[in-house]
N, C-alpha and C positions, 0 to 999 in steps of 0.2 A: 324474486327467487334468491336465496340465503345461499352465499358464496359455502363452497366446501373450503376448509382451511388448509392451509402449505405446509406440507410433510417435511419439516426442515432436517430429519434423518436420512443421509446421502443413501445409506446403504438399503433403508427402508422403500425410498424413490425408487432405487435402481430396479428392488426385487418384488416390487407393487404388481408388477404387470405379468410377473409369473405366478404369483398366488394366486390373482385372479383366474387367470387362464387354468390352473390347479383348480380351484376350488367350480370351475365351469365344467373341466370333464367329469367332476366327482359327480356334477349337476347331471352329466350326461349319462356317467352309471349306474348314477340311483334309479333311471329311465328306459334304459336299454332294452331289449330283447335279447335273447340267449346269442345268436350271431353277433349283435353287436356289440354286447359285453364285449368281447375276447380282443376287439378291435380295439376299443377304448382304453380296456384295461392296456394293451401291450401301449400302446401311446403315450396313457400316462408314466407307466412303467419307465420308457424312453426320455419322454421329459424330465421326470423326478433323476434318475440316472446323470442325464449329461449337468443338473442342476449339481448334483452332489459333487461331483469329476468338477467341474469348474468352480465350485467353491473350495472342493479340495489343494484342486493345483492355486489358486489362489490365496492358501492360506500358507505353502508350502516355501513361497517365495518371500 
């Protein structure tokens, strides 16, 4: 089995596991039912949110 290769971009490492997790509830809206839309939507809504807020304050500094 063929190694995945080492993401030698710090910042790219750091924000890997949130895209993912981003691009998994998108997985999960494009699936949803009417009830659960509105769930998922506001969750991502929340993640995307504290994502922006903490890149912000981190660029600020």
């Amino acid at each position: 089995m063929p190694r995945l290769p080492a993401i030698r971009n710090p910042l790219l490492r750091q924000e890997l596991p949130w895209l993912i997790g981003q691009g998994v509830l998108l997985l999960i809206l494009f699936n949803a039912n009417a009830p659960e839309l509105w769930f998922w939507l506001v969750v991502l809504l929340v993640i995307l949110g504290y994502r922006v807020e903490r890149w912000s304050s981190s660029r600020s500094r």
